[in-house]
C-alpha positions in Angstrom: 2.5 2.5 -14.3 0.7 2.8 -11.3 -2.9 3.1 -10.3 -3.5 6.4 -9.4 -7.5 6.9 -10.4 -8.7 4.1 -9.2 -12.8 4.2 -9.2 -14.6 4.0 -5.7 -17.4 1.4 -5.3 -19.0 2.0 -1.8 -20.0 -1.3 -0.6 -21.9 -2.2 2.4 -21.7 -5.5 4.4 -21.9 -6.4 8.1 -19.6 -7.9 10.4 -18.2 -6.9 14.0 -16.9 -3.9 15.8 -16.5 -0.5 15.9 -15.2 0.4 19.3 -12.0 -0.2 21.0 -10.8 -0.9 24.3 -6.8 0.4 24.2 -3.8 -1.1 22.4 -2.6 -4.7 22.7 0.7 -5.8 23.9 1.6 -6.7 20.1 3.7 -9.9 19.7 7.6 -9.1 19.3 8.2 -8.3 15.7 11.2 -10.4 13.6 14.3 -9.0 13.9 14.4 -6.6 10.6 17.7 -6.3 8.1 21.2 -5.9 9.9 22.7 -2.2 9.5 25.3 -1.9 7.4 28.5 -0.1 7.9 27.0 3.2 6.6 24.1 2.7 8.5 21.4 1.7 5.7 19.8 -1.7 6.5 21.8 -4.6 4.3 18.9 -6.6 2.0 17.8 -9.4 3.5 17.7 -12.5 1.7 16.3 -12.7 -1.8 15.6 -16.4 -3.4 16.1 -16.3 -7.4 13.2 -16.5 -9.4 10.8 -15.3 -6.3 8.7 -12.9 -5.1 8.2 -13.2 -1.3 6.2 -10.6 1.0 7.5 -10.6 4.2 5.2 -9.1 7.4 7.3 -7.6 10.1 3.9 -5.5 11.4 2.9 -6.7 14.6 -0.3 -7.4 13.2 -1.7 -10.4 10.8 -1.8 -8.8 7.2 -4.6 -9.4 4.3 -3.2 -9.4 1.1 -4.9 -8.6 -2.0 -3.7 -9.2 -5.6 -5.7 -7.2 -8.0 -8.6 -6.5 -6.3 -8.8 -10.0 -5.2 -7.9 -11.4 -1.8 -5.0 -13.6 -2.6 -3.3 -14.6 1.1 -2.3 -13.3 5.1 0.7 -12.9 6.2 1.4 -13.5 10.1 2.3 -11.1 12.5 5.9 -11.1 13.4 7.8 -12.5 10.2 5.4 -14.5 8.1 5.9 -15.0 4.4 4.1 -16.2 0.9 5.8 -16.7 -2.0 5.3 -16.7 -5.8 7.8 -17.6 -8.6 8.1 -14.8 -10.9 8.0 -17.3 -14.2 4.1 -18.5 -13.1 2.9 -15.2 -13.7 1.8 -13.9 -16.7 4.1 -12.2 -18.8 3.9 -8.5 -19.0 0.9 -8.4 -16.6 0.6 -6.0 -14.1 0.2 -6.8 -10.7 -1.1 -4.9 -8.0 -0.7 -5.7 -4.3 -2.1 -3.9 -1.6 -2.1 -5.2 2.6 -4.9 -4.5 5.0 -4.3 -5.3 9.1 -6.5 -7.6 10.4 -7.1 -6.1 14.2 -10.3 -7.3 16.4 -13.1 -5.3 17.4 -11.8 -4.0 20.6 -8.4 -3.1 18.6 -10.2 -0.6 15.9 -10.1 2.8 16.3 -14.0 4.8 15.7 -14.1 5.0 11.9 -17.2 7.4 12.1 -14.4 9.9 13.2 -12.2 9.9 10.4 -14.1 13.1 9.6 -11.4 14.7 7.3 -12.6 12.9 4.1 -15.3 15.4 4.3 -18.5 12.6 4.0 -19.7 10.5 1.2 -16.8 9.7 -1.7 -16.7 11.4 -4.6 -18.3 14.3 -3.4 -14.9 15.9 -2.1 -11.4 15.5 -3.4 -9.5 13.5 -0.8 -6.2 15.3 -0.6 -2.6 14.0 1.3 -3.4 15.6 4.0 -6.8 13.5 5.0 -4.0 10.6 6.0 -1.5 12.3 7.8 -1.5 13.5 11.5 -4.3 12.4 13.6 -5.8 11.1 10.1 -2.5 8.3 10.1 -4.2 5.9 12.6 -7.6 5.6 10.7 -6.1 5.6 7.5 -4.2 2.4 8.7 -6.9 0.3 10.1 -10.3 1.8 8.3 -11.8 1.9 5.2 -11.8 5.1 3.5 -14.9 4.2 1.2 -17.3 4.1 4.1 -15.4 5.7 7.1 -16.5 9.4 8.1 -20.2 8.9 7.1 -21.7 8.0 10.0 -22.2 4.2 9.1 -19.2 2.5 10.9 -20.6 1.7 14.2 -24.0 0.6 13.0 -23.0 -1.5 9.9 -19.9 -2.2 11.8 -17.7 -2.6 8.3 -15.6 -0.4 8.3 -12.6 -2.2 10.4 -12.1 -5.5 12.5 -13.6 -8.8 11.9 -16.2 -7.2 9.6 -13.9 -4.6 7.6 -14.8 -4.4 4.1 -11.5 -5.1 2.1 -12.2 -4.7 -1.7 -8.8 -4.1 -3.1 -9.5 -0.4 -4.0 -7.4 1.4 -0.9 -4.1 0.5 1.0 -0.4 0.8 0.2 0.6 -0.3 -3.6 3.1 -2.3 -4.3 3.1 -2.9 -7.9 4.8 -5.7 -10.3 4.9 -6.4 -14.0 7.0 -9.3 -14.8 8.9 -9.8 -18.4 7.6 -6.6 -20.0 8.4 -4.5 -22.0 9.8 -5.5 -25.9 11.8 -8.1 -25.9 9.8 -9.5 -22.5 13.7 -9.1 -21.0 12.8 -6.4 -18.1 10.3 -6.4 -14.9 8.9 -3.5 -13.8 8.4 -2.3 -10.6 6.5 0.5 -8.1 5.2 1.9 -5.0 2.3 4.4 -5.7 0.7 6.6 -2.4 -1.6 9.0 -5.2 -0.7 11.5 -2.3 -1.2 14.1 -4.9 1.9 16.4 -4.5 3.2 17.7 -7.9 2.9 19.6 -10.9 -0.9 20.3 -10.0 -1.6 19.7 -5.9 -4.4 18.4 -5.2 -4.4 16.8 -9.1 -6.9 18.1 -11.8 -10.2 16.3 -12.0 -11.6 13.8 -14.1 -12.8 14.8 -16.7 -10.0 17.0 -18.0 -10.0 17.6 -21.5 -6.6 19.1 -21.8 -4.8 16.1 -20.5 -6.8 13.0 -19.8 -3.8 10.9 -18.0 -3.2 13.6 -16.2 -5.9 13.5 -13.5 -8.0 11.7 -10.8 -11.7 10.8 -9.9 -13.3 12.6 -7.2 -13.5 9.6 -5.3 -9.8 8.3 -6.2 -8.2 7.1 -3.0 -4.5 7.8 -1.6 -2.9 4.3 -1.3 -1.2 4.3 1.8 -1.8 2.5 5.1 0.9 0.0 5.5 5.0 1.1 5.3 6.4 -0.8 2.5 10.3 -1.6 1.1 11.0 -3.5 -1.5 14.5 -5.2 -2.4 16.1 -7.0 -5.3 19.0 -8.7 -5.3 21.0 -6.6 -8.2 20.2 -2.7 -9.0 17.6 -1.9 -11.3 17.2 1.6 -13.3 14.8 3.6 -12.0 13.0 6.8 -13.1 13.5 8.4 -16.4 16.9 9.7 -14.8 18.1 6.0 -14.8 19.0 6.1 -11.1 20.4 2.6 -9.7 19.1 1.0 -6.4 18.0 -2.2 -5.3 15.5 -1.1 -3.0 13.0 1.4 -2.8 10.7 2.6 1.1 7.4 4.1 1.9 6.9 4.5 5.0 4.8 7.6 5.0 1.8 8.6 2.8 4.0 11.5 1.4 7.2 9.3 0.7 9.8 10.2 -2.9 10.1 6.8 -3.7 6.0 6.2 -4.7 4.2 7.4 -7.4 2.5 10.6 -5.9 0.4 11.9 -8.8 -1.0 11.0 -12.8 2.1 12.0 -14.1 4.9 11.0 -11.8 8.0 9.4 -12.5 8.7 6.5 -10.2 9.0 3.2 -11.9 12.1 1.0 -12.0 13.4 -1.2 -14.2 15.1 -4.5 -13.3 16.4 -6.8 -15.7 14.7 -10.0 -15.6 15.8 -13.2 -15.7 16.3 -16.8 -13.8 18.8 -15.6 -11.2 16.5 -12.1 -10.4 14.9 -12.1 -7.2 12.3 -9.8 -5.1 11.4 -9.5 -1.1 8.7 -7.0 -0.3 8.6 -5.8 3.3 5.4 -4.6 5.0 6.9 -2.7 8.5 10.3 -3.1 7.2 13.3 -1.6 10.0 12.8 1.7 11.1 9.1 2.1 10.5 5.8 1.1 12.5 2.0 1.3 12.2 0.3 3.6 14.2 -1.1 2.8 17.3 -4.8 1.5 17.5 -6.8 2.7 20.3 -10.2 3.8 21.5 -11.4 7.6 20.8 
């Protein structure tokens, strides 16, 4: 199931950068998937028994595994891997990218006004990363961005950014779960918040506890995202078959949106099973950094 009320801890470090100078020419991005004759890009290729993340952003990529910084992924097409049978059975595992841009490259995070100031003291709501929200919620971090803090403490994106695993796209993975250990478990969550109850109840809500959010609960979405096995899986309660599921934007159908949605698939595991996880995947971009 997928994090959706994830606590806030503001933290406060120092680092580089706050202002910008314009975009960069970004390097040319690997080819993405080849169209197929209905015009829906063909998987690319998927090794059994792995789990590669490919980044076809234009910028390098941090990426964290559950909270913790695991690897980067270059600009342009590069990869990491990890075999599905070295990680722990029925575990969940949540992976979320940051772009690594340099100071000049960062847009002012002390603009990102929307999230209306300190977390947990206002709801944050879809809308707060959409429109002229979509560039800072790509390259700054939510926890400290709006407050007046960025350019002094200079945290809040570049060299100096403050990644703690608690904000950005989620791609999530729970290998051999389930009884019988015989399926893997797979999601994209944005918490966007659209559903039965938009924006979601509050935490504390006696009358159904699963079914709402922190104050401070960030959307998870910064990076487009597509995911791709190499035979269908069964996904929602409906039992609907694909092999690949997108995000790439905050309000997307394939992510888990709110407490209560219904997005996970199901994908029979086993030695021949395969997974490739695209950040920028064919028909999708990040937003363009530049100064304000």
């Amino acid at each position: 199931m997928a994090i959706v009320a994830l606590s806030i801890a503001v933290v406060v470090g120092t680092g580089c950068g706050d202002g910008a100078t314009g975009p960069r020419t970004p390097p040319e991005p690997r080819k993405g998937p080849e169209l197929g004759s209905d015009g829906v890009p063909t998987s690319p290729t998927i090794t059994a028994g792995q789990l590669e993340f490919v980044n076809d952003c234009p910028v390098e990529l941090s990426l964290f595994q559950n909270r913790a910084s695991w690897t980067t992924l270059a600009p342009g097409g590069g990869t990491a891997s990890l075999t599905v049978a070295s990680m722990e059975t029925g575990s969940p595992n949540v992976f979320m990218p940051y772009p690594n841009l340099t100071a000049a490259e960062c847009p002012n995070c002390d603009q990102w006004t929307a999230l209306g100031g300190t977390p947990g003291t206002t709801q944050r709501e879809g809308w707060m990363w959409e429109g002229d929200n979509d560039r800072y919620a790509a390259y700054c971090n939510p926890n400290l961005s709006g407050r007046g803090i960025c350019a002094a403490q200079m945290n809040c994106c570049g060299p100096g950014m403050v990644q703690d695993g608690t904000f950005g796209t989620t791609f999530e993975f729970t290998p051999r779960g389930g009884s019988g250990q015989s399926e893997d478990f797979v999601d994209l969550s944005t918490n966007y918040g659209s559903g039965p109850h938009d924006p979601p109840h509050l935490c504390p809500y006696p009358a159904n506890p699963n079914d709402c959010v922190s104050p401070a609960a960030n959307i998870f979405f910064n990076v487009p995202v597509q995911w791709w096995s190499n035979s269908d899986c069964s996904c929602t309660s409906s039992g609907l078959q694909v092999s690949s599921r997108k995000c790439d934007q905050v309000s997307c159908e394939d992510a888990y949106q709110h407490p209560t949605d219904d997005k996970q698939c199901s994908c029979s595991s086993g030695t021949t099973r395969g997974y490739v996880v695209q950040f920028c995947p064919s028909g999708s971009a990040l937003p363009g950094s530049h100064d304000d």
